[in-house]
PASEBA-1860 file (N, C-alpha, C; in nm, 3 decimals):
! residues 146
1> XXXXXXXX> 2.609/6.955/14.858/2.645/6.958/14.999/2.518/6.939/15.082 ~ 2.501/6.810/15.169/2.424/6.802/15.248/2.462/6.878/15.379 ~ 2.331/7.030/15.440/2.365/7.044/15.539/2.309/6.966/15.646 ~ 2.187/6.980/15.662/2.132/6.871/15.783/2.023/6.805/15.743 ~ 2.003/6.714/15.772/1.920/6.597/15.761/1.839/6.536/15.902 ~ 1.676/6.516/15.859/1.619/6.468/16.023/1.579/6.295/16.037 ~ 1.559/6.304/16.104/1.593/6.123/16.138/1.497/6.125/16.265 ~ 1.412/6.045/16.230/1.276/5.956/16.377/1.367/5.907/16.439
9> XXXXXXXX> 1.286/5.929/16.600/1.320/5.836/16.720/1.220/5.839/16.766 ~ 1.239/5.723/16.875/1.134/5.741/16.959/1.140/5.781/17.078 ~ 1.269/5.826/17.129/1.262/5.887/17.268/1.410/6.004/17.195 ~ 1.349/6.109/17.128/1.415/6.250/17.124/1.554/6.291/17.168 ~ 1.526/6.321/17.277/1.618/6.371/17.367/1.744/6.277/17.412 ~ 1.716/6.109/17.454/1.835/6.046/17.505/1.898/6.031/17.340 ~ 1.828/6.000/17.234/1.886/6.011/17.117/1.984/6.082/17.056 ~ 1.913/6.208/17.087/2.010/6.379/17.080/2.161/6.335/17.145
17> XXXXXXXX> 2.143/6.256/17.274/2.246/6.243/17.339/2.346/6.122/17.367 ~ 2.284/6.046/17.283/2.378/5.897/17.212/2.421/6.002/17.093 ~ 2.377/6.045/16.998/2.432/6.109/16.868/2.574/6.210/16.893 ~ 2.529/6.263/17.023/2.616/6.358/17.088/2.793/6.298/17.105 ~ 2.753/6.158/17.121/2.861/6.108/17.156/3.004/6.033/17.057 ~ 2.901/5.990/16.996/2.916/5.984/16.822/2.990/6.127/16.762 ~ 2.918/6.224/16.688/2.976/6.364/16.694/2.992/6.508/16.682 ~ 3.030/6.471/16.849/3.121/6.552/16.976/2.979/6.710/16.940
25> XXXXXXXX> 2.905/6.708/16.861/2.813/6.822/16.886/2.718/6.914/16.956 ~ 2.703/6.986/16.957/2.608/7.074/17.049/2.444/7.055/17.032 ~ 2.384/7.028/17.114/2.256/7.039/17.125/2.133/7.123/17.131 ~ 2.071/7.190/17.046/1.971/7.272/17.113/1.826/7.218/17.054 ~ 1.732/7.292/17.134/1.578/7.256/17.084/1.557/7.329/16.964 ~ 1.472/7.231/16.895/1.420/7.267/16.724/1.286/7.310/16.796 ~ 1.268/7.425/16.783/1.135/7.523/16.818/0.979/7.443/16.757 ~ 1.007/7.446/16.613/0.923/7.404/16.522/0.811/7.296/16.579
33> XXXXXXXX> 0.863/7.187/16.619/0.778/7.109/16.658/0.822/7.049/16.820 ~ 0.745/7.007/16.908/0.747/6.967/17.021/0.831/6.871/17.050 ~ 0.912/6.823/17.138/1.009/6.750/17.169/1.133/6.687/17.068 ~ 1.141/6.808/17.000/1.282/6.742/16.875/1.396/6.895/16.892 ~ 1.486/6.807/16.833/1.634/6.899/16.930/1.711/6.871/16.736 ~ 1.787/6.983/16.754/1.895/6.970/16.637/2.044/6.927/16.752 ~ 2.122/6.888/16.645/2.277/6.839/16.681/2.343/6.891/16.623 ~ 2.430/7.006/16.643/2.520/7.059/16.545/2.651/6.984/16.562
41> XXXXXXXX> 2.664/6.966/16.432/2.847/6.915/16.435/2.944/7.025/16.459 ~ 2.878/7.181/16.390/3.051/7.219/16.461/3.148/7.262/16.375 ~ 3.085/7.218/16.248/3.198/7.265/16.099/3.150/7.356/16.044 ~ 3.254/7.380/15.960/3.207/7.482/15.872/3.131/7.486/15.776 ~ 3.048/7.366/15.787/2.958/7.359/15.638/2.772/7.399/15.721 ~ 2.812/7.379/15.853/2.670/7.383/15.922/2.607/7.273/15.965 ~ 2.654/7.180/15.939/2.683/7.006/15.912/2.563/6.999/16.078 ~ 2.450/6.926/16.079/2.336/6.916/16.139/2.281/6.753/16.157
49> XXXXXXXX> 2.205/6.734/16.238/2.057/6.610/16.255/1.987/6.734/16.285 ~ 1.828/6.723/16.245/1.735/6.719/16.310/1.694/6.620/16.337 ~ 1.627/6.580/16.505/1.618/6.442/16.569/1.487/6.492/16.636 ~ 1.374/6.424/16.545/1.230/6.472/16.598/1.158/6.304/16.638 ~ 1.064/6.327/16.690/1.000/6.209/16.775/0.924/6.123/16.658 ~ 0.943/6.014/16.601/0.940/5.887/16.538/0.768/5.935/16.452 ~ 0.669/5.984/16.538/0.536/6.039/16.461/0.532/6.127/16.399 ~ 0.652/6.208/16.411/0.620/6.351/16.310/0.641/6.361/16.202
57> XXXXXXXX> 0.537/6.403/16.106/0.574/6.387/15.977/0.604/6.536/15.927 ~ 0.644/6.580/15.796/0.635/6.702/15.767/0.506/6.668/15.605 ~ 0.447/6.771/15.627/0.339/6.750/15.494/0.366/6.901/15.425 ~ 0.348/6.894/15.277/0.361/7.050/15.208/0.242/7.121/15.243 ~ 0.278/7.189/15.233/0.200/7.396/15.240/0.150/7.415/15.087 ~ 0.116/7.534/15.099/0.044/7.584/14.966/0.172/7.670/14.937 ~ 0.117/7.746/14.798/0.152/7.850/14.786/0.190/7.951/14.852 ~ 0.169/7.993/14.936/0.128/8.092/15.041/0.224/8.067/15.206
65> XXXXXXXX> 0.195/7.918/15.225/0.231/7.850/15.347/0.324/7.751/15.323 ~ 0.431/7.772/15.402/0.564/7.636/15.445/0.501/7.539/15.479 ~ 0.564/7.412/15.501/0.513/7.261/15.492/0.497/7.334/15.643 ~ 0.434/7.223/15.709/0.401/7.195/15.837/0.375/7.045/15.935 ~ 0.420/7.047/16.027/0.436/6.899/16.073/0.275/6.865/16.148 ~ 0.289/6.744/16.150/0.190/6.642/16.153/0.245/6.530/16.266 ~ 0.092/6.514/16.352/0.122/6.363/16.407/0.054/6.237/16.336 ~ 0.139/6.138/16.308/0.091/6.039/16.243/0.167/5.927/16.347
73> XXXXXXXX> 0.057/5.796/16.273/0.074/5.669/16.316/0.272/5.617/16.303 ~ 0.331/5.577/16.457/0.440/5.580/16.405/0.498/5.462/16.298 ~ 0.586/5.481/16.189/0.597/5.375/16.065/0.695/5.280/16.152 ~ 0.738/5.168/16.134/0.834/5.104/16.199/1.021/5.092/16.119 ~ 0.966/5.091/15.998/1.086/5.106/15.897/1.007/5.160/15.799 ~ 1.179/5.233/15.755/1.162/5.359/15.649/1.296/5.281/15.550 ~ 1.299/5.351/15.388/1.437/5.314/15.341/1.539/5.452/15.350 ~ 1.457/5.591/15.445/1.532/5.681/15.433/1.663/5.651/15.525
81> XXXXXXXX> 1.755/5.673/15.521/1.894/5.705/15.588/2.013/5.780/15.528 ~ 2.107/5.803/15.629/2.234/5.877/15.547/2.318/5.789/15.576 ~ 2.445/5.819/15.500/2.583/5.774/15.552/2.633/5.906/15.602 ~ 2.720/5.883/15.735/2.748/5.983/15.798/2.904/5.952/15.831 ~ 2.997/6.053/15.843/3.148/6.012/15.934/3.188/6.031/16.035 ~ 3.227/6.004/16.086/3.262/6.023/16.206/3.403/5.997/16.236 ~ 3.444/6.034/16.414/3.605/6.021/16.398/3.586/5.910/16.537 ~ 3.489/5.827/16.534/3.517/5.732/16.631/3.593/5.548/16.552
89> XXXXXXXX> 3.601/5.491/16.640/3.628/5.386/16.549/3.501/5.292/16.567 ~ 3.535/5.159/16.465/3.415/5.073/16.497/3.399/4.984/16.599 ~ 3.501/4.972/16.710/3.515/4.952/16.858/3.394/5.062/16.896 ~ 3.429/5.138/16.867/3.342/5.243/17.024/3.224/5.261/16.935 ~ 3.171/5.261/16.855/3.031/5.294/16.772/2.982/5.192/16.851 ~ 3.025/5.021/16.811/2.968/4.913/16.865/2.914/4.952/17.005 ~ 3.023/5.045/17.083/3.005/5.021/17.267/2.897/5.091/17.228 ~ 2.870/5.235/17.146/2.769/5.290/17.217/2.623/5.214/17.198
97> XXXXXXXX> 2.648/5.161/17.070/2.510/5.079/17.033/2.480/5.000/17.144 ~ 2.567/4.922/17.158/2.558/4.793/17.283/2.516/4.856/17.435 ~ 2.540/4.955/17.451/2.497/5.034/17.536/2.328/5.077/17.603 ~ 2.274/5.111/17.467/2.149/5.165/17.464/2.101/5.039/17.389 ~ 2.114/4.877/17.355/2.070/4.807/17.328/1.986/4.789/17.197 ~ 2.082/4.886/17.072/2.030/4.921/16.975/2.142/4.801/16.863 ~ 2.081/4.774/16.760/2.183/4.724/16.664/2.254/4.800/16.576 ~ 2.367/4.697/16.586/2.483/4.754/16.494/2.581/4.643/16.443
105> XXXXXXXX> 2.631/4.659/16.320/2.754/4.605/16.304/2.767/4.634/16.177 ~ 2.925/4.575/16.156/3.011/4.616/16.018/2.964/4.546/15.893 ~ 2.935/4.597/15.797/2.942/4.545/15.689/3.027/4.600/15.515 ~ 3.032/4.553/15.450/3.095/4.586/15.319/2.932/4.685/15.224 ~ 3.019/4.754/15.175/2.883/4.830/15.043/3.015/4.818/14.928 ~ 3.009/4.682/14.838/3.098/4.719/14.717/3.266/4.704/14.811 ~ 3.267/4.817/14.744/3.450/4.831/14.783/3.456/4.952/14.911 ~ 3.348/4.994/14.980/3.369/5.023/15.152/3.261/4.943/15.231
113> XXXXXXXX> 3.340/5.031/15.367/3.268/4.944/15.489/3.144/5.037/15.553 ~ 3.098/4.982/15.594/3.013/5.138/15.695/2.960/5.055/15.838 ~ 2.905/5.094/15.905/2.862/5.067/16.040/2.666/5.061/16.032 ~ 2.607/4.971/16.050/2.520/5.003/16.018/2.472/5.003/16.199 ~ 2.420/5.134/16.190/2.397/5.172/16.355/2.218/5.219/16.356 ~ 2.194/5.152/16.388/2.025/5.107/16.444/1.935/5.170/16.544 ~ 1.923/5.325/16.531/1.846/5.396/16.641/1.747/5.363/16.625 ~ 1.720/5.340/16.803/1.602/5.227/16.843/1.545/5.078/16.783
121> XXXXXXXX> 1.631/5.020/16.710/1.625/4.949/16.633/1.520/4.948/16.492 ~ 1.502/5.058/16.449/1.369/5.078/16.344/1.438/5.169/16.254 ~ 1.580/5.290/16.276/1.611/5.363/16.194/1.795/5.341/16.151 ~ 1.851/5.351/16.053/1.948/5.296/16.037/2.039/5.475/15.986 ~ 2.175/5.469/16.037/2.258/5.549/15.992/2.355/5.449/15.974 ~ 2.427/5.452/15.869/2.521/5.456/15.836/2.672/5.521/15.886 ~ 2.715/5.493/15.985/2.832/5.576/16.004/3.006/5.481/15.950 ~ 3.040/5.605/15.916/3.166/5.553/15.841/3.311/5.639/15.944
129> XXXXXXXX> 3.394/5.529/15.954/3.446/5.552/16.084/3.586/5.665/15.986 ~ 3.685/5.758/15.988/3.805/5.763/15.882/3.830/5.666/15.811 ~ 3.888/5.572/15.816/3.902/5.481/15.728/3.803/5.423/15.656 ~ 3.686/5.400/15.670/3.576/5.386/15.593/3.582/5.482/15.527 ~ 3.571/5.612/15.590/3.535/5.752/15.503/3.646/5.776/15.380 ~ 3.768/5.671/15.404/3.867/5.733/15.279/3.796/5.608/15.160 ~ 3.758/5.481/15.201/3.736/5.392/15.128/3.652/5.452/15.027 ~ 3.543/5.537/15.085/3.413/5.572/15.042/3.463/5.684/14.934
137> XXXXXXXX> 3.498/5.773/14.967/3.586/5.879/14.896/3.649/5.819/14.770 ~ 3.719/5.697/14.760/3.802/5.648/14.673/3.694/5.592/14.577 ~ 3.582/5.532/14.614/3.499/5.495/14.538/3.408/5.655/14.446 ~ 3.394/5.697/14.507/3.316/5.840/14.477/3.412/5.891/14.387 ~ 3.551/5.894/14.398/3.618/5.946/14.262/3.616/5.917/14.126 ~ 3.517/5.806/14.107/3.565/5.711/13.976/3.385/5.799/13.901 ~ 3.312/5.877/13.981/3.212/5.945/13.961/3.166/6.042/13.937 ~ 3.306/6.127/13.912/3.326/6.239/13.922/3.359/6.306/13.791
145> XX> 3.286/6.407/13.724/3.376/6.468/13.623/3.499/6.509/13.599 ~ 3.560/6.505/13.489/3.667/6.477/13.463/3.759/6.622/13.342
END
Protein backbone atom coordinates (compact mmCIF):
# COMPACT_ATOMS: atom_id res chain seq x y z
CA UNK A 1 0.00 0.00 0.00
CA UNK A 2 1.32 3.21 -1.21
CA UNK A 3 0.50 5.98 1.31
CA UNK A 4 1.98 9.20 -0.04
CA UNK A 5 4.36 9.94 -2.45
CA UNK A 6 6.34 13.53 -3.27
CA UNK A 7 6.60 14.92 -6.63
CA UNK A 8 8.85 18.39 -7.81
CA UNK A 9 7.35 21.50 -9.01
CA UNK A 10 8.31 24.45 -9.66
CA UNK A 11 5.82 26.78 -8.35
CA UNK A 12 4.47 24.66 -4.99
CA UNK A 13 1.56 26.11 -4.04
CA UNK A 14 -0.53 26.83 -7.55
CA UNK A 15 0.46 23.05 -8.02
CA UNK A 16 -1.01 22.03 -4.55
CA UNK A 17 -3.97 23.68 -6.20
CA UNK A 18 -4.28 22.24 -9.83
CA UNK A 19 -3.79 18.71 -7.85
CA UNK A 20 -6.60 19.93 -5.61
CA UNK A 21 -8.80 19.85 -8.42
CA UNK A 22 -7.93 16.62 -9.77
CA UNK A 23 -8.50 14.97 -6.12
CA UNK A 24 -11.10 16.95 -4.42
CA UNK A 25 -8.27 17.05 -1.32
CA UNK A 26 -7.29 19.14 1.48
CA UNK A 27 -4.28 21.14 1.64
CA UNK A 28 -1.90 21.90 4.34
CA UNK A 29 1.86 23.06 4.73
CA UNK A 30 4.61 20.27 5.01
CA UNK A 31 6.58 22.00 7.96
CA UNK A 32 9.76 20.09 7.04
CA UNK A 33 10.98 22.06 4.34
CA UNK A 34 10.12 25.64 3.03
CA UNK A 35 7.43 26.22 0.54
CA UNK A 36 5.99 22.51 0.03
CA UNK A 37 2.34 21.65 1.10
CA UNK A 38 0.92 17.94 1.40
CA UNK A 39 -2.60 17.06 -0.43
CA UNK A 40 -4.62 14.78 1.38
CA UNK A 41 -7.05 12.67 -0.52
CA UNK A 42 -9.41 11.98 2.22
CA UNK A 43 -9.50 8.05 2.41
CA UNK A 44 -9.03 5.77 4.51
CA UNK A 45 -5.72 4.56 3.62
CA UNK A 46 -4.13 8.23 4.30
CA UNK A 47 -3.74 8.34 0.55
CA UNK A 48 -1.26 11.75 0.17
CA UNK A 49 1.28 14.03 -2.45
CA UNK A 50 3.91 15.64 -0.91
CA UNK A 51 4.39 18.64 -3.45
CA UNK A 52 7.82 20.29 -2.60
CA UNK A 53 9.63 22.94 -4.87
CA UNK A 54 11.45 21.14 -8.00
CA UNK A 55 15.27 21.79 -5.94
CA UNK A 56 14.66 19.88 -2.98
CA UNK A 57 16.25 16.92 -2.62
CA UNK A 58 16.06 14.54 0.39
CA UNK A 59 19.73 13.04 1.25
CA UNK A 60 20.18 10.10 4.15
CA UNK A 61 21.12 10.76 7.80
CA UNK A 62 23.32 8.65 9.84
CA UNK A 63 22.65 6.41 12.30
CA UNK A 64 21.63 8.72 14.76
CA UNK A 65 19.87 11.35 12.27
CA UNK A 66 16.72 11.20 9.69
CA UNK A 67 17.48 12.07 6.06
CA UNK A 68 17.34 15.73 5.61
CA UNK A 69 16.53 17.98 2.67
CA UNK A 70 18.83 19.78 0.48
CA UNK A 71 18.88 22.57 -2.16
CA UNK A 72 20.17 21.36 -5.34
CA UNK A 73 20.53 22.33 -8.97
CA UNK A 74 16.94 21.90 -10.36
CA UNK A 75 16.99 18.30 -12.65
CA UNK A 76 14.65 18.87 -15.65
CA UNK A 77 13.43 15.15 -16.02
CA UNK A 78 13.32 12.41 -13.66
CA UNK A 79 11.96 8.58 -14.54
CA UNK A 80 10.29 8.86 -11.02
CA UNK A 81 6.35 8.99 -11.27
CA UNK A 82 3.15 7.27 -10.05
CA UNK A 83 0.04 6.13 -11.56
CA UNK A 84 -2.64 7.69 -9.69
CA UNK A 85 -6.86 7.50 -9.95
CA UNK A 86 -8.93 9.62 -9.96
CA UNK A 87 -12.79 10.17 -10.44
CA UNK A 88 -12.46 12.84 -13.14
CA UNK A 89 -12.75 11.90 -16.73
CA UNK A 90 -10.20 12.39 -19.54
CA UNK A 91 -12.29 15.46 -20.82
CA UNK A 92 -11.66 17.44 -17.68
CA UNK A 93 -7.94 16.18 -16.77
CA UNK A 94 -7.22 17.51 -20.45
CA UNK A 95 -9.16 21.06 -19.37
CA UNK A 96 -7.15 21.27 -16.39
CA UNK A 97 -3.82 20.62 -18.14
CA UNK A 98 -4.81 22.96 -21.00
CA UNK A 99 -5.48 25.38 -18.50
CA UNK A 100 -2.17 25.88 -16.72
CA UNK A 101 -0.50 25.12 -20.17
CA UNK A 102 1.02 21.91 -19.04
CA UNK A 103 0.99 18.60 -21.25
CA UNK A 104 -1.19 15.91 -21.39
CA UNK A 105 -2.81 13.27 -23.27
CA UNK A 106 -4.15 9.67 -23.56
CA UNK A 107 -2.23 6.90 -24.21
CA UNK A 108 -2.34 2.88 -24.07
CA UNK A 109 0.32 0.92 -21.40
CA UNK A 110 -0.33 -2.82 -22.84
CA UNK A 111 -3.96 -3.54 -22.22
CA UNK A 112 -4.80 0.05 -20.16
CA UNK A 113 -5.01 3.61 -20.75
CA UNK A 114 -3.65 6.32 -18.44
CA UNK A 115 -3.43 10.12 -18.89
CA UNK A 116 -0.11 11.18 -19.04
CA UNK A 117 -0.42 14.66 -17.15
CA UNK A 118 2.77 16.87 -17.26
CA UNK A 119 3.34 19.16 -14.12
CA UNK A 120 5.06 22.03 -15.42
CA UNK A 121 5.97 20.16 -18.24
CA UNK A 122 9.23 18.32 -16.63
CA UNK A 123 7.18 15.87 -14.18
CA UNK A 124 4.73 13.23 -15.33
CA UNK A 125 1.72 11.53 -13.27
CA UNK A 126 -0.03 9.20 -14.59
CA UNK A 127 -3.66 9.56 -13.81
CA UNK A 128 -6.12 6.86 -14.53
CA UNK A 129 -9.58 8.12 -14.90
CA UNK A 130 -12.42 4.81 -13.35
CA UNK A 131 -12.40 3.21 -16.29
CA UNK A 132 -8.78 3.19 -16.79
CA UNK A 133 -8.53 2.26 -13.12
CA UNK A 134 -10.76 -1.00 -13.81
CA UNK A 135 -8.56 -1.72 -17.02
CA UNK A 136 -5.50 -1.48 -14.80
CA UNK A 137 -6.95 -3.65 -12.02
CA UNK A 138 -7.83 -6.36 -14.64
CA UNK A 139 -4.35 -6.43 -15.75
CA UNK A 140 -2.87 -6.56 -12.08
CA UNK A 141 -5.02 -9.72 -11.49
CA UNK A 142 -3.19 -12.04 -13.78
CA UNK A 143 -0.17 -11.05 -10.97
CA UNK A 144 -1.45 -12.01 -8.23
CA UNK A 145 -1.10 -15.12 -6.07
CA UNK A 146 -3.22 -17.66 -6.41
Amino acid sequence: MIHHISIPTLKPKETALVLQKIFKGKITDFSPTPNAYMLWFGDDFGSALEIYPADTSLRPGNATEACHFQIQETPHYTAVHAAISCDLSTQEILSIAKEQNWHAAEFRRGSFRVVEFWIDNHFMLELLTPEMAQEYLQMTYKHRDK
